[in-house]
C-alpha positions as CSV (number, residue, x, y, z in Angstrom):
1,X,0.0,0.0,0.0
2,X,2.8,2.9,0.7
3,X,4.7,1.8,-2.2
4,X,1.5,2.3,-4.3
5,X,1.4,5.6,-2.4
6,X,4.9,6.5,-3.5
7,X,4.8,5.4,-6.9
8,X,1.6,7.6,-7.2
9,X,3.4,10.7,-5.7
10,X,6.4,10.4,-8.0
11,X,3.8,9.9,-11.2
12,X,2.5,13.5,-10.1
13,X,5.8,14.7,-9.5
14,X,6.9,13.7,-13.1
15,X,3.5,15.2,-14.9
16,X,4.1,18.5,-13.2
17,X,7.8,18.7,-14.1
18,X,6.8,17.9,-17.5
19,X,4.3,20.5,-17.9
20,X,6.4,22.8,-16.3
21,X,9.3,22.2,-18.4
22,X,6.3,22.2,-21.4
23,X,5.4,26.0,-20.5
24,X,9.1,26.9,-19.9
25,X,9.7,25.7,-23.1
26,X,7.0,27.3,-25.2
27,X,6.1,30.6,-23.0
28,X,9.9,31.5,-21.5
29,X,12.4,29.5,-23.7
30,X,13.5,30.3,-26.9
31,X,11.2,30.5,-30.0
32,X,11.6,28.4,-33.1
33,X,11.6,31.9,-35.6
34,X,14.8,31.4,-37.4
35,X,15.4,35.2,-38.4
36,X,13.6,38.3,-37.7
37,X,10.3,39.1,-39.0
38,X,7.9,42.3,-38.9
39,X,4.1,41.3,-38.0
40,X,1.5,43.1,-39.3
41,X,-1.9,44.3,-36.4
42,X,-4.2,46.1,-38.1
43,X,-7.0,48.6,-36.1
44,X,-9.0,46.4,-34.1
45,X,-6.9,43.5,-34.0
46,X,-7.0,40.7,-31.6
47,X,-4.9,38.8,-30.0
48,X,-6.2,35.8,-31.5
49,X,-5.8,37.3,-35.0
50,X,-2.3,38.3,-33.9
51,X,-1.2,34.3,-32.9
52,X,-2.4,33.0,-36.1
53,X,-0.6,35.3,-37.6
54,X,2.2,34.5,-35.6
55,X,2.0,30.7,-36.1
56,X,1.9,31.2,-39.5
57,X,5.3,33.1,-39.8
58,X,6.9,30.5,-37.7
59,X,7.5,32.8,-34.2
60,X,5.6,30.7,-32.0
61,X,4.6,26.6,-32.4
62,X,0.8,27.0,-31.4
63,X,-2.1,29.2,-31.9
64,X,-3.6,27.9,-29.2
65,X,-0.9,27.3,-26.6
66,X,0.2,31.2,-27.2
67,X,-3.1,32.1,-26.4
68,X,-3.4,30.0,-23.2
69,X,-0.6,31.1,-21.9
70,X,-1.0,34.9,-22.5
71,X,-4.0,34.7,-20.7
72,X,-2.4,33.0,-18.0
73,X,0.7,34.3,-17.4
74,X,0.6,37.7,-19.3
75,X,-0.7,41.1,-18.4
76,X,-4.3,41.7,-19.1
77,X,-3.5,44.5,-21.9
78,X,-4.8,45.3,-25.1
79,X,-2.3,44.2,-27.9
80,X,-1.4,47.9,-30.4
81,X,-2.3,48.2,-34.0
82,X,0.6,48.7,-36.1
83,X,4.0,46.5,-37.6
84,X,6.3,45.4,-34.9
85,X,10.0,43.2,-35.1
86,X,9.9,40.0,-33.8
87,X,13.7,39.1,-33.4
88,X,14.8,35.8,-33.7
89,X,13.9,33.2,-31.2
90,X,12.0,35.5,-29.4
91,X,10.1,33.8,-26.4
92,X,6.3,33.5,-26.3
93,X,6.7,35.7,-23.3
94,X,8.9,38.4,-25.2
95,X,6.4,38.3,-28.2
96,X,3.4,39.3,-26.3
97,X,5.0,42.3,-24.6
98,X,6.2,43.6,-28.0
99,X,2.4,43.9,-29.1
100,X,1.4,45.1,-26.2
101,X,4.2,47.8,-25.2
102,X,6.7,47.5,-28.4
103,X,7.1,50.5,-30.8
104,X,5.3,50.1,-34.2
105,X,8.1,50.3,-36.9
106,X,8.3,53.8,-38.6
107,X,8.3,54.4,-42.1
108,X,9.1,57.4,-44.2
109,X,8.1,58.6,-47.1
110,X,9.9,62.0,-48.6
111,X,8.7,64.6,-50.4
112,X,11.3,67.0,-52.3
113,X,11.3,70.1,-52.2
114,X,9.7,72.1,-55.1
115,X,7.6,68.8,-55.8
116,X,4.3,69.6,-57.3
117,X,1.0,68.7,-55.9
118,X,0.4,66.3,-59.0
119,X,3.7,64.1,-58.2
120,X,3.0,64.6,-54.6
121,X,-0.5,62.7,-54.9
122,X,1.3,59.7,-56.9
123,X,4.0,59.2,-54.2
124,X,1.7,59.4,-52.0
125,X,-0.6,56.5,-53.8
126,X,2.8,54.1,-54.8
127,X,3.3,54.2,-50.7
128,X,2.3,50.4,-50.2
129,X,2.2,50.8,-46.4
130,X,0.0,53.9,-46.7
131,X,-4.1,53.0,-47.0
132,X,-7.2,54.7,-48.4
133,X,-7.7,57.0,-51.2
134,X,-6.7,61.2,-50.9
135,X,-6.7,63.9,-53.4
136,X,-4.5,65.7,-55.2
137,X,-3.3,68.5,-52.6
138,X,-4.1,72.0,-53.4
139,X,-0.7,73.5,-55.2
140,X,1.6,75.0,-52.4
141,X,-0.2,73.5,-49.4
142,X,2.3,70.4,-48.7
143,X,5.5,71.4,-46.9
144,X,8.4,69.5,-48.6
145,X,10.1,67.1,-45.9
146,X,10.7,63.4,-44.5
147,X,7.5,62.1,-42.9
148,X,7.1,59.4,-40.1
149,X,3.6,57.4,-40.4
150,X,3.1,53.1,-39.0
151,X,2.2,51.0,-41.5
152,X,-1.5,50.8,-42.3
153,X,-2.1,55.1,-41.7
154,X,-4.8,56.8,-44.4
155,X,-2.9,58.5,-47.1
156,X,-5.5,61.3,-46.1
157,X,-3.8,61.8,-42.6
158,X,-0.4,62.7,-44.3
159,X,-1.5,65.0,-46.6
160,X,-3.4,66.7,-43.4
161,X,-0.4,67.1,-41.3
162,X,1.5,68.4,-43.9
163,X,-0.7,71.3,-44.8
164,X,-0.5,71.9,-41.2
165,X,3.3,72.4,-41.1
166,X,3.2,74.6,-44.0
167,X,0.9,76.7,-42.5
168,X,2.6,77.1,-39.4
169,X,5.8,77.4,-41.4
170,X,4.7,80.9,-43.2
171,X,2.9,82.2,-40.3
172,X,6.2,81.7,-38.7
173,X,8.1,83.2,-41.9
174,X,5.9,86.1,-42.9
175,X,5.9,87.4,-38.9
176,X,9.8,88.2,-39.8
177,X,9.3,89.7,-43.2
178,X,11.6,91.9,-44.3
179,X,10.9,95.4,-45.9
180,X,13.5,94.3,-48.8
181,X,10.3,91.7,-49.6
182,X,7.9,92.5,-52.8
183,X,5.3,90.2,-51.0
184,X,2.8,91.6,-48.6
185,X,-0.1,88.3,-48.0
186,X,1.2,85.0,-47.1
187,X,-0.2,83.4,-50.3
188,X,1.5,85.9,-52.3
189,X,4.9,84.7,-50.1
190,X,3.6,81.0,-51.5
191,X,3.6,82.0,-55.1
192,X,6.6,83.7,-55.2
193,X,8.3,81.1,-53.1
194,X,7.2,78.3,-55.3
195,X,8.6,80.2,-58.7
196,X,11.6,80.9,-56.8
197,X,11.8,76.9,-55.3
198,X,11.7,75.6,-59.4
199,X,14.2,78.6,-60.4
200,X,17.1,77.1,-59.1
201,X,18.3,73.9,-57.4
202,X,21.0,75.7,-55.4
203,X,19.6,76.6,-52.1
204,X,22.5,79.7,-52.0
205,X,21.0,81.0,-54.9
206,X,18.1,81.4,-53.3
207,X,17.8,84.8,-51.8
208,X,19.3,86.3,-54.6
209,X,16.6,84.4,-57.2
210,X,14.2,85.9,-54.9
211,X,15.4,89.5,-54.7
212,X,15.3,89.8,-58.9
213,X,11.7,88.5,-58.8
214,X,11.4,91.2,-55.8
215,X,12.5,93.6,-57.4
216,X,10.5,93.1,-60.7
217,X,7.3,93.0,-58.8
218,X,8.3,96.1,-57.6
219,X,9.1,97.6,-60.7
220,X,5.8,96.4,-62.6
221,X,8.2,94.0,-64.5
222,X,7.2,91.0,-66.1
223,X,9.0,88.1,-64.2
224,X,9.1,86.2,-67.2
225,X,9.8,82.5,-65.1
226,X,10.0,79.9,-67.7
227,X,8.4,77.6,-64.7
228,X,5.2,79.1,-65.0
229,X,4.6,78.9,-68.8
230,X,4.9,75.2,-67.9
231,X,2.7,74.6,-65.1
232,X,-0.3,74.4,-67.3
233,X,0.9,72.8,-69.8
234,X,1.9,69.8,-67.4
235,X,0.9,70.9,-63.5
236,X,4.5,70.6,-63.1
237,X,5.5,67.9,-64.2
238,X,8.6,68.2,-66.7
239,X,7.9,69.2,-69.7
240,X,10.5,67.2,-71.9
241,X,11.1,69.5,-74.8
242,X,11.5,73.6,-75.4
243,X,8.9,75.6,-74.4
244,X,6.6,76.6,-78.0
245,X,6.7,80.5,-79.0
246,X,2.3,79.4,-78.7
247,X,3.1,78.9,-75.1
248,X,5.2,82.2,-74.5
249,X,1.8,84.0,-75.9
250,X,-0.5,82.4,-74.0
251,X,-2.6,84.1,-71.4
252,X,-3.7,81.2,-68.9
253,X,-3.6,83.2,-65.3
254,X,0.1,81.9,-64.8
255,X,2.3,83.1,-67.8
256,X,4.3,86.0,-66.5
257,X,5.6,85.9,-69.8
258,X,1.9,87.2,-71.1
259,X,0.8,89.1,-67.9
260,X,3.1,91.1,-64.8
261,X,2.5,90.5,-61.5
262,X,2.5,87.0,-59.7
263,X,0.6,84.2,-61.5
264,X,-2.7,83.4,-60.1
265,X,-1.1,80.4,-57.6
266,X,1.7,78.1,-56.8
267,X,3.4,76.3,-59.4
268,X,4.8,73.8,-56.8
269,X,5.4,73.0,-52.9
270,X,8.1,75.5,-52.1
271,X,10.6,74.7,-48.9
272,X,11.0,76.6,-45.8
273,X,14.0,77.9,-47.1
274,X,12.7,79.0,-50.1
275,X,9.9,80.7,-48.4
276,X,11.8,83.0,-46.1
277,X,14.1,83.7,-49.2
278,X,11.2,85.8,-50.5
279,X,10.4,87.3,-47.3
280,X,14.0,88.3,-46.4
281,X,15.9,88.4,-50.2
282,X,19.2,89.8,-51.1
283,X,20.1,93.1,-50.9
284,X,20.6,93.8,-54.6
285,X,19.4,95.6,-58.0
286,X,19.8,92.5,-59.8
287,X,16.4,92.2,-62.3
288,X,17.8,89.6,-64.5
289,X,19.8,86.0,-64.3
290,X,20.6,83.0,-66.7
291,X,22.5,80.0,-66.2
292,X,26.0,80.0,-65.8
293,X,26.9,76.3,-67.3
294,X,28.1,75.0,-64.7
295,X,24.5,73.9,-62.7
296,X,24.3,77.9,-61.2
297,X,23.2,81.3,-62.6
298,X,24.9,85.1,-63.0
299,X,22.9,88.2,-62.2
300,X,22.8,91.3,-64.0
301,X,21.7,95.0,-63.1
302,X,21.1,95.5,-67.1
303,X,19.4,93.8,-69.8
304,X,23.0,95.1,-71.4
305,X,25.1,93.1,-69.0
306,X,22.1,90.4,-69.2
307,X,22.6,89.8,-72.7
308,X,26.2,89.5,-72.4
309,X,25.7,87.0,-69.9
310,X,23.2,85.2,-72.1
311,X,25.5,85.4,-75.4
312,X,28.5,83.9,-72.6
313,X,25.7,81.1,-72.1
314,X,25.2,80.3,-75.6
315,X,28.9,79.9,-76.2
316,X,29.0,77.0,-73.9
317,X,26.2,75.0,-75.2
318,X,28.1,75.9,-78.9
319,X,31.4,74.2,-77.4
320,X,29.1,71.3,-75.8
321,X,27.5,69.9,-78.6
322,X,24.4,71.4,-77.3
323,X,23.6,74.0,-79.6
């Protein structure tokens, strides 16, 4: 009878052992996921959702065993939406506190500056880890820069918080406006800004692009921006060929070539920088500039030193092969 007694004891003590070392094994001990992976919890997720997931990417053995022993030994905490890292061999234990406390991976998508709104909206769309439908921004409402967003935000939301930055970037700007400035309303700093922004690629050219156009506004001048003869004709996009003597004529409500003054709106998402270039330009007379060959311009106070500069311009295009 007491070595019944014993064997039964030792039959207990060999079951519990086993289903400790069983829940060691598959709650605290190492994982069978070979290599990292990035899981995927959309809005609303559950748990359950989460473990299949899971099971099925190889980071934990069993659906239902992770879910036991969440509920047993884990926190009673909602799981977050979002894509997390599961590193390799990561415990069932680890894995639960990643969804419940881990940071969501960030991604970034960039938009250039001087970008229009139409190249804006297709970047915007080819963003695979972006969701929903948005519309193409309004021109000059997008501030160009790196944005942060978890995988599975609306398109919508970014193209909200970036109107928001811009806006609180030329309050910002236009409260230190210069009196050297041609603009007076912060869409007129927008416009300008934007013509500037496709002018020229080098940001130290900047201010000085911006006091010629200043400075022509001033004077009653036409600008005469090449940029907006384009917009049009393409909403920004490059145009891929010489702009037609047709299109120099044509009086849309951008040409400065046809009309003075600022076209009716942006012609693209100027930068910061290019923003408070028109509201604080260089100090200068300048009221003309072409390209200097090598990826810059040269300013002139003349249309007599202008043309020089021009003919100077032509002469290297002749010696290119470009001309």
């Amino acid at each position: 009878m007491i070595g019944r007694l014993i064997a039964l004891v030792l039959l207990i003590a060999m079951i519990g052992g086993g289903a400790a070392a069983w829940i060691s094994r598959d709650w605290w001990g190492e994982g069978p996921l070979e290599r990292q992976i990035s899981v995927q919890v959309k809005k609303g997720g559950t748990l359950a959702s989460a473990a299949r997931a899971l099971e099925k990417a190889g980071a934990i053995r069993s659906t239902t065993n992770f879910l036991r022993f969440a509920r047993r030994f884990g926190p009673d905490e909602p799981i977050r939406a979002g894509e997390f890292e599961i590193p390799a061999r990561a415990s069932g234990s680890e894995i639960l506190d990643i969804l419940q406390h881990g940071q969501a991976i960030q991604h970034l998508v960039t938009i250039p500056e001087g970008m229009p709104s139409i190249l804006v909206h297709e970047r915007l769309m080819a963003e695979p880890e972006l969701t929903g439908q948005v519309a193409v921004p309004a021109e000059g409402s997008v501030l160009p820069d790196s944005y942060s967003f978890e995988a599975g935000e609306p398109r919508a939301a970014q193209a909200s918080s970036s109107a928001v930055r811009i806006a609180a970037c030329i309050r910002a700007s236009t409260a230190a406006r210069k009196p050297t400035s041609a603009v007076t309303s912060k869409r007129d700093a927008l416009i300008l800004a934007s013509i500037v922004e496709k002018e020229t690629a080098k940001a130290s050219e900047r201010p000085m692009v911006a006091a010629v156009y200043s400075n022509r506004v001033r004077q009653g001048m036409k600008l005469q921006a090449d940029p907006t003869v384009i917009y049009p004709i393409t909403q920004g996009k490059p145009l891929g060929r010489r702009i037609r003597r047709s299109e120099l004529n044509a009086v849309n409500g951008y040409n400065t070539y046809a009309s003075a003054g600022l076209p009716e709106g942006p012609i693209a998402n100027p930068s910061k920088a290019a923003i408070e270039a028109v509201l604080d330009p260089a100090k200068s007379p300048a009221l003309y500039f072409v390209a200097d060959g090598k990826g810059g311009h040269v300013f002139a106070n003349t249309l007599a030193e202008h043309n020089a500069n021009v003919q100077r311009f032509y002469a290297i295009r002749r010696s290119r092969g470009e001309m």
